[in-house]
PyMOL commands that place a pseudoatom at each C-alpha (Angstrom):
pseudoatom trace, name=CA, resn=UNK, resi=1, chain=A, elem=C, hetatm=0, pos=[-33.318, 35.490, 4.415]
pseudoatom trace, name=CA, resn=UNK, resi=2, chain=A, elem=C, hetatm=0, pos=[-33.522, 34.305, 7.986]
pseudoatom trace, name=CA, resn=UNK, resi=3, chain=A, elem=C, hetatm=0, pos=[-35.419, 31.530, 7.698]
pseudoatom trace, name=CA, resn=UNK, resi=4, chain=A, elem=C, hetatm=0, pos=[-34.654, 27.993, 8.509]
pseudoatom trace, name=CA, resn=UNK, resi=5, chain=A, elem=C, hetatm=0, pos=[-35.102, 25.350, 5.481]
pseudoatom trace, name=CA, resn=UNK, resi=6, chain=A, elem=C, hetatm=0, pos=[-37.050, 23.195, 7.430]
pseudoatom trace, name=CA, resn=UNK, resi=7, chain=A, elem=C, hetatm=0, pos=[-39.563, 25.937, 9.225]
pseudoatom trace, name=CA, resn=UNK, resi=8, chain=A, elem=C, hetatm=0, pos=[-41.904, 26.220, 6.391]
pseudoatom trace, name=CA, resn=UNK, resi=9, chain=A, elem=C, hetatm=0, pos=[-43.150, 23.651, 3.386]
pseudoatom trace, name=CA, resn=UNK, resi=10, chain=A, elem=C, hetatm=0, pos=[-40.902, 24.357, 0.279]
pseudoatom trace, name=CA, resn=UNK, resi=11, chain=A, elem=C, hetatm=0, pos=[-44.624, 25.423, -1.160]
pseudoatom trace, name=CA, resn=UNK, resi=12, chain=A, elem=C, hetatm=0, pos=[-44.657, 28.524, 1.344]
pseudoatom trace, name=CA, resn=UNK, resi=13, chain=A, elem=C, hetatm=0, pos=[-44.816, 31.317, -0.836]
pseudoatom trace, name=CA, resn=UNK, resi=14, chain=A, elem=C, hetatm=0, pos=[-43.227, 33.949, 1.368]
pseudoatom trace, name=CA, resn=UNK, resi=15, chain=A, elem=C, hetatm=0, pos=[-39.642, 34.832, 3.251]
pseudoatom trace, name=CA, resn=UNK, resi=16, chain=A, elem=C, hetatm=0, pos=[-38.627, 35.675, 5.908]
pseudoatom trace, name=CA, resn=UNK, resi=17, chain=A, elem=C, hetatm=0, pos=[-36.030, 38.430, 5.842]
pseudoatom trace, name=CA, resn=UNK, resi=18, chain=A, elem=C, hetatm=0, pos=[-33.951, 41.301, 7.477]
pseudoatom trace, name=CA, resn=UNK, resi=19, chain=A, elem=C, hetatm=0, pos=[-32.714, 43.911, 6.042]
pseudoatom trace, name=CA, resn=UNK, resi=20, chain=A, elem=C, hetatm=0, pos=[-28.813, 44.907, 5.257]
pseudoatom trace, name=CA, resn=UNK, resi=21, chain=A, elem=C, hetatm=0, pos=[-28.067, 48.321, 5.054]
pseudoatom trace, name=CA, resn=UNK, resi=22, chain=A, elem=C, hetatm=0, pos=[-24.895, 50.671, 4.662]
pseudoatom trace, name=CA, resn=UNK, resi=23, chain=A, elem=C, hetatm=0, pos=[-26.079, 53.649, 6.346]
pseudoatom trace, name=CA, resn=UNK, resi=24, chain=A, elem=C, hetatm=0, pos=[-24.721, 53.256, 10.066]
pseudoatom trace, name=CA, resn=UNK, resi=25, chain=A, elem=C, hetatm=0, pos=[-27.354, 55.800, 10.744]
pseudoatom trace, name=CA, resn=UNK, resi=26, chain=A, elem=C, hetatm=0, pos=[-30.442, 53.421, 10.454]
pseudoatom trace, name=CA, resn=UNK, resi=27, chain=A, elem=C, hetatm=0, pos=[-28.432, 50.590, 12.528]
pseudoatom trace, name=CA, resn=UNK, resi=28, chain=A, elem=C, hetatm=0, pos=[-29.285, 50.819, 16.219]
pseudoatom trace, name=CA, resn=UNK, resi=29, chain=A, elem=C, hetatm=0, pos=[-25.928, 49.309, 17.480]
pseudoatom trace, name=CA, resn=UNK, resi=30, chain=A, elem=C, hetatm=0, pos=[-27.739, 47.289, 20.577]
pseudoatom trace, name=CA, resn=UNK, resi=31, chain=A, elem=C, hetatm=0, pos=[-30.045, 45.685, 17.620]
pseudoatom trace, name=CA, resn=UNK, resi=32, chain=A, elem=C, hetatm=0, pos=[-27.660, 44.952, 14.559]
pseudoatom trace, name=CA, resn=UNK, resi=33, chain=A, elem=C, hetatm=0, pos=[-25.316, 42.865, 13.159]
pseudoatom trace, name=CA, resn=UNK, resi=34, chain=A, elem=C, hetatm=0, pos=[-21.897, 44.728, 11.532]
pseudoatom trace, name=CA, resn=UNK, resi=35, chain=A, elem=C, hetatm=0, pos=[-20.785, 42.586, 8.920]
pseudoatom trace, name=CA, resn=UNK, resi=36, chain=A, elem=C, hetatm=0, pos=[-17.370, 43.397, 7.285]
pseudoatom trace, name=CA, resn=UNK, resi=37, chain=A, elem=C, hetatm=0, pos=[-16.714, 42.751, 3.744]
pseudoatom trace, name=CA, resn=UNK, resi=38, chain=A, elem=C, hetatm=0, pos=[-14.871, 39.480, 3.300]
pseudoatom trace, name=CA, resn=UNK, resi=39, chain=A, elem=C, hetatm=0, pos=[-13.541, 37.170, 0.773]
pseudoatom trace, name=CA, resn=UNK, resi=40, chain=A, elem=C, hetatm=0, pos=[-16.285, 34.616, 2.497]
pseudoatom trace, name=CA, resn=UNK, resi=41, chain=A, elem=C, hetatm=0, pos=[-19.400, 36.948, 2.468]
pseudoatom trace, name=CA, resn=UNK, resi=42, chain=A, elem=C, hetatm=0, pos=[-18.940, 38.402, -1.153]
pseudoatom trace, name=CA, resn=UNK, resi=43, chain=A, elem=C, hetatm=0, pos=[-19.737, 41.614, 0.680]
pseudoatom trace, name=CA, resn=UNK, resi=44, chain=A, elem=C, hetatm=0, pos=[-17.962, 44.698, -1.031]
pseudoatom trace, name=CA, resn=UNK, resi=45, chain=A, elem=C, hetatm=0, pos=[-18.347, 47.286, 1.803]
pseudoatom trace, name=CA, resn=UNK, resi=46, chain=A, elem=C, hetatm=0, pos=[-19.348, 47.602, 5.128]
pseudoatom trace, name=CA, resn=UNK, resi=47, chain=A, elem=C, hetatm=0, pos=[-22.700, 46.837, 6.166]
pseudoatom trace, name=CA, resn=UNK, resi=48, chain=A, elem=C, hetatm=0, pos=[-25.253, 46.016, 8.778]
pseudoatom trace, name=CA, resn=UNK, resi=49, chain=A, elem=C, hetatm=0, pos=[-27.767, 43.553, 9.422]
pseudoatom trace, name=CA, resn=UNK, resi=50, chain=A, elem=C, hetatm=0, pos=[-30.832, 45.480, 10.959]
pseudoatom trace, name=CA, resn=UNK, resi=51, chain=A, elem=C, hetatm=0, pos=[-32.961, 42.925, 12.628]
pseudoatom trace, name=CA, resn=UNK, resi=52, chain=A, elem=C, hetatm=0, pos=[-35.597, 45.581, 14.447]
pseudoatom trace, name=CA, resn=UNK, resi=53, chain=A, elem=C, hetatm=0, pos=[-37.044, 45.640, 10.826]
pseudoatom trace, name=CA, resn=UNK, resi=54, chain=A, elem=C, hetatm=0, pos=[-37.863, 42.264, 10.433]
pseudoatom trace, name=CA, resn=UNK, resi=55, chain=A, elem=C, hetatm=0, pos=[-40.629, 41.658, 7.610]
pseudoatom trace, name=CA, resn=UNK, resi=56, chain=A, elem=C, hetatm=0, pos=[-41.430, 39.058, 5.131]
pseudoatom trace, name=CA, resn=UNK, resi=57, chain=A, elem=C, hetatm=0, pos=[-42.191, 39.378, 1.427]
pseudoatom trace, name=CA, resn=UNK, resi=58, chain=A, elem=C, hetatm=0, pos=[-43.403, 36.698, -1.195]
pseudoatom trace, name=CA, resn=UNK, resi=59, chain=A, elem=C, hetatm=0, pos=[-40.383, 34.427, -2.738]
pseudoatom trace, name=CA, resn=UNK, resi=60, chain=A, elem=C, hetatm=0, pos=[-41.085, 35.313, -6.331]
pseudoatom trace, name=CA, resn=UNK, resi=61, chain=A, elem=C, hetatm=0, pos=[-40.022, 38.922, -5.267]
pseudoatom trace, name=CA, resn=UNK, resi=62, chain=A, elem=C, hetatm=0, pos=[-36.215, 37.755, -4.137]
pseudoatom trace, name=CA, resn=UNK, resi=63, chain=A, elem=C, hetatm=0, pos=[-33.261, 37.402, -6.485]
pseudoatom trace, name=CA, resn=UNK, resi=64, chain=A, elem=C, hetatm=0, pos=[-30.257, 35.598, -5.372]
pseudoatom trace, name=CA, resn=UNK, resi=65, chain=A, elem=C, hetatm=0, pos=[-26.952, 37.827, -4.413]
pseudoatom trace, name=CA, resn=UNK, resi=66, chain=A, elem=C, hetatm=0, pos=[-22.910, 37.491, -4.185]
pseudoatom trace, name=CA, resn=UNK, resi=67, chain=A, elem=C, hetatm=0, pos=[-23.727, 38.222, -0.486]
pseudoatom trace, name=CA, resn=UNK, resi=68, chain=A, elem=C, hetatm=0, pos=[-23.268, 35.559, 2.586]
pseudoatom trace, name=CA, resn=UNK, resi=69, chain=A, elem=C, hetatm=0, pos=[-23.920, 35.734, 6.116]
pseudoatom trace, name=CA, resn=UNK, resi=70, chain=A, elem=C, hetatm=0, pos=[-21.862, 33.379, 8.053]
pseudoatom trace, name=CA, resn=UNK, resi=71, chain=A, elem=C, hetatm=0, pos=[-23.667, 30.915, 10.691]
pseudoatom trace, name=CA, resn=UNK, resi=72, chain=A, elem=C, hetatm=0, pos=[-22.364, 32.628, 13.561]
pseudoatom trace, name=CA, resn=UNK, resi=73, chain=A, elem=C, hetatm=0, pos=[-23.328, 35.913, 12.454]
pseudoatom trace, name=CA, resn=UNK, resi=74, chain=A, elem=C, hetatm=0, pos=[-27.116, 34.248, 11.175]
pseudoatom trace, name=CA, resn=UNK, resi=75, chain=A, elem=C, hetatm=0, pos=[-27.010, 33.088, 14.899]
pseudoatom trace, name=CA, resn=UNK, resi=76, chain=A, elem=C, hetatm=0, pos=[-26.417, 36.887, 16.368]
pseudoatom trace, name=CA, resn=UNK, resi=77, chain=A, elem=C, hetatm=0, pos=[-29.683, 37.787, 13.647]
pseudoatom trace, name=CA, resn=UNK, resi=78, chain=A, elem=C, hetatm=0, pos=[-32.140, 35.695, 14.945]
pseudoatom trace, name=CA, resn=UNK, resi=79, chain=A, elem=C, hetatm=0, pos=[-30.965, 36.472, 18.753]
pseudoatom trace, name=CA, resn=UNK, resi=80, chain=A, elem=C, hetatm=0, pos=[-31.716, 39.985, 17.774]
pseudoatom trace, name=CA, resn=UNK, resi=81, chain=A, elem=C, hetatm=0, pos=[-35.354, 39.346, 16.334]
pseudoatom trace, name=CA, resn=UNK, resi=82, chain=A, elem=C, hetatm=0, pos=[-36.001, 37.755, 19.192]
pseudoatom trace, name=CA, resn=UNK, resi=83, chain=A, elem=C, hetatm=0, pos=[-34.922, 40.645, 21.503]
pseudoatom trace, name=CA, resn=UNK, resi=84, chain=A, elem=C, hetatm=0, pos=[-36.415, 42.986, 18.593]
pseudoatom trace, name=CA, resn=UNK, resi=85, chain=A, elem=C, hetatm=0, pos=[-40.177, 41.504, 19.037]
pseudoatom trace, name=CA, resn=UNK, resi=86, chain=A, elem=C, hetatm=0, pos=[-39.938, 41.074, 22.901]
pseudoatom trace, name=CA, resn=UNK, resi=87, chain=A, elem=C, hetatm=0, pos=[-39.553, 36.739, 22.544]
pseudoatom trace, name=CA, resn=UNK, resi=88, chain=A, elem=C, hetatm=0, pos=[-35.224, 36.664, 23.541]
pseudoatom trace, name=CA, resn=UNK, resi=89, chain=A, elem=C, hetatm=0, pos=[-33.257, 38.053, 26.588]
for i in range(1, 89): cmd.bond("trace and resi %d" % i, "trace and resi %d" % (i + 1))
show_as sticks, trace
zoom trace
């Protein structure tokens, strides 16, 4: 999820999310986030973040994963949205 705690009423009943993906194919490199497995991120394998593709979905369909993003790389996300739906430069 790339939502901020505080940007919606704990009652909203959607997210706010990006996908991750392994296949470098669907990552445009200009519009993603690489994010190596680390000890930190509980991330097992290469992947990318693939902001362009942006979408929310209702809370009761998320389940909580091993997988982190770090701030900085949370940070390089939401620059990318913005870019992605014409708001960032």
């Amino acid at each position: 999820m790339v939502e901020d705690d505080a940007l919606f009423a704990p009652a909203y009943p959607n997210a706010i999310l990006v996908p991750l993906t392994e296949d470098a194919l669907l990552a445009i490199p200009d519009l993603s986030v690489a994010i190596a497995p680390t000890p930190e991120n509980g991330c097992t394998k290469p992947c990318w973040a693939v902001p362009h593709l942006v979408t929310a979905t209702s809370r009761r369909r998320l389940s909580a994963t091993g997988s982190r993003v770090t701030r900085q790389q949370l940070a390089s996300i939401r620059r990318q949205i913005a870019l992605s739906i014409g708001i960032g430069s």
